[in-house]
Structure formats: structure tokens, C-alpha cells
Kinemage of the C-alpha trace (Angstrom):
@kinemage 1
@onewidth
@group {chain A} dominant
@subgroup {mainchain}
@vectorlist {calphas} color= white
{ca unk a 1} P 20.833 2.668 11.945
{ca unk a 2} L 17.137 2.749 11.968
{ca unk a 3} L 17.364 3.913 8.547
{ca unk a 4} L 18.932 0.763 7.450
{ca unk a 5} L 16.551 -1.228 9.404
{ca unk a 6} L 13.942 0.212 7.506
{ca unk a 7} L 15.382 -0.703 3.904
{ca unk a 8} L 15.855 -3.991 5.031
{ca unk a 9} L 11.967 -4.584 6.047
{ca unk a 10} L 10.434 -2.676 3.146
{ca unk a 11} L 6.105 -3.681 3.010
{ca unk a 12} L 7.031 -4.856 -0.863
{ca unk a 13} L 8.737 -8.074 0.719
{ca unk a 14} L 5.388 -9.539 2.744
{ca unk a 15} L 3.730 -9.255 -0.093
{ca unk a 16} L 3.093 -11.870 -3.079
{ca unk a 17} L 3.533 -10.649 -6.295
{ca unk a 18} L 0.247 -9.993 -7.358
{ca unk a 19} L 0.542 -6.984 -4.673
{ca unk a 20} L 3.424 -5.588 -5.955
{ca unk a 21} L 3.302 -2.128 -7.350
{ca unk a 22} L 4.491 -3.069 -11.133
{ca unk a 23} L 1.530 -5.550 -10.854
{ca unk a 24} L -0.783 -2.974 -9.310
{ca unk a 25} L 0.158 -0.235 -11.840
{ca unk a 26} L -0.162 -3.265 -14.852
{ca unk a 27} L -3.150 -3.798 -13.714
{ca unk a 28} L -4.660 -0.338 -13.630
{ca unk a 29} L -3.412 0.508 -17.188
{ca unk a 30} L -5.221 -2.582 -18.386
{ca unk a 31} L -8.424 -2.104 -16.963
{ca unk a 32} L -8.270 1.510 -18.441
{ca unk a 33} L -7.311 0.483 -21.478
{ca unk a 34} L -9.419 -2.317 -21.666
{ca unk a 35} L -12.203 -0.612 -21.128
{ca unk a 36} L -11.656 1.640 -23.674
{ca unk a 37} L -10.510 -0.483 -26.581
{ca unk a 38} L -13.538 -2.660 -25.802
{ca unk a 39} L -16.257 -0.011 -25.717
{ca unk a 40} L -15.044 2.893 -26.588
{ca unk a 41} L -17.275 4.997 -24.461
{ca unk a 42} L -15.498 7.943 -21.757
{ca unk a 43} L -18.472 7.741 -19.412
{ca unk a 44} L -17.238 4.113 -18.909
{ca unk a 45} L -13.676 4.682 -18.791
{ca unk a 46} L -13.335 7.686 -17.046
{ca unk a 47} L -14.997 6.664 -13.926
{ca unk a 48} L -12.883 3.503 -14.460
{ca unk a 49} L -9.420 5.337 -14.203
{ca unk a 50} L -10.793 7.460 -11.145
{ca unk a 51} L -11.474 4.321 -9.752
{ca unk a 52} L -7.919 2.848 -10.473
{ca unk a 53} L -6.474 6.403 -9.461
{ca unk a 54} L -7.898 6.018 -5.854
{ca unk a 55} L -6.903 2.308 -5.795
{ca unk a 56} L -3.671 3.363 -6.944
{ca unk a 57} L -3.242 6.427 -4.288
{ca unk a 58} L -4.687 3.817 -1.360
{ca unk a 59} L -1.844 1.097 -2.066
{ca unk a 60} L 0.679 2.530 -3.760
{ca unk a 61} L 0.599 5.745 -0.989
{ca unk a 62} L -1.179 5.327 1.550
{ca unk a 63} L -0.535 1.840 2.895
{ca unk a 64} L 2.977 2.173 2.344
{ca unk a 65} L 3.324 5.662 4.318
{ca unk a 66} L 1.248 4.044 7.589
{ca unk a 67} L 3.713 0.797 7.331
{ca unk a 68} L 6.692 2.934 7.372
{ca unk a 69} L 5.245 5.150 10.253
{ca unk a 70} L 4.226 1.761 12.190
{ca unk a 71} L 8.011 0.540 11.611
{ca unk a 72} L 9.347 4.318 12.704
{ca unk a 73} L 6.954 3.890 15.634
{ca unk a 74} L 7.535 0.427 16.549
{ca unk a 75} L 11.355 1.185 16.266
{ca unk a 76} L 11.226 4.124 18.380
{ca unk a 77} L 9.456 2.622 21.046
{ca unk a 78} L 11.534 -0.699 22.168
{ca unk a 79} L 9.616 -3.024 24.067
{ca unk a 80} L 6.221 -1.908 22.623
{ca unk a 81} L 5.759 -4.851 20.574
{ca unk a 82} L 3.422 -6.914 22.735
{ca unk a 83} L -0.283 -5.546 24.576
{ca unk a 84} L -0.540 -3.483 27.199
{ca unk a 85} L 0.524 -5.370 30.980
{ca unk a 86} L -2.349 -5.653 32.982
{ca unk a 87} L -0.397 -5.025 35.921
{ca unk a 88} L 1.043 -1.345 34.623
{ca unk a 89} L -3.073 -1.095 34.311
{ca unk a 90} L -4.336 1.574 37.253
């Protein structure tokens, strides 16, 4: 059930489409490949694509893993949606 509730509320939904992965990945290639038709030069490009590679790996992995483990937690935990109650406070 939670399972289902999770495919339903996937991260790629909140976000426009200039956040979407095809757009992300798009965008990557072309800066890499820009880069290189333009200049021409690997000490350009290569740092380029590292940079695109750890851009990639940050929104294409990690953000996606820690919404999925916020949804898991949030789903897990009923009632947890709101802050702390003062009053439960010692």
C-alpha cells in the first residue's frame, strides 16, 4: 500500500520541467559537447563533464533517494507531519 503511495507522489511531479531528468541529462551532454566543439581543448572539457557528473549524481541520485526516504519516513510515522508539541516537551 505504501508502495503505491509512493508511485503516486514521485519528486519528478513538483518539479517544472526544466528539473526534469531528460532536461538535466540534455543539458549536461550539451555543455560537454559544447564545450568541446567550441574549443576543442580536454583541460576545458574534462573538468566540465566532472562537473556535470557530480551535478548529475547530486540530482539525478541523491535528491531523489533522500525524497523517497523522507516519504518512507513520513509514511511510517503517522501523525509526524507537523513540529514537535510543546506540551509532550519535558
Amino acid at each position: 500500500m505504501a508502495d503505491e503511495a509512493m508511485a503516486d507522489d514521485s519528486l519528478w511531479q513538483h518539479k517544472t520541467w526544466w528539473c526534469q531528468p531528460w532536461s538535466i541529462l540534455l543539458s549536461g551532454v550539451a555543455v560537454v559537447a559544447g564545450s568541446w566543439l567550441l574549443m576543442g581543448r580536454w583541460w576545458i572539457s574534462a573538468p566540465l563533464a566532472a562537473a556535470v557528473l557530480l551535478w548529475w549524481w547530486l540530482f539525478l541520485v541523491l535528491v531523489p533517494a533522500a525524497y523517497r526516504a523522507e516519504a518512507a519516513g513520513s509514511a511510517e510515522r503517522p501523525g509526524t507531519a507537523g513540529p514537535p508539541d510543546a506540551a509532550a516537551s519535558p
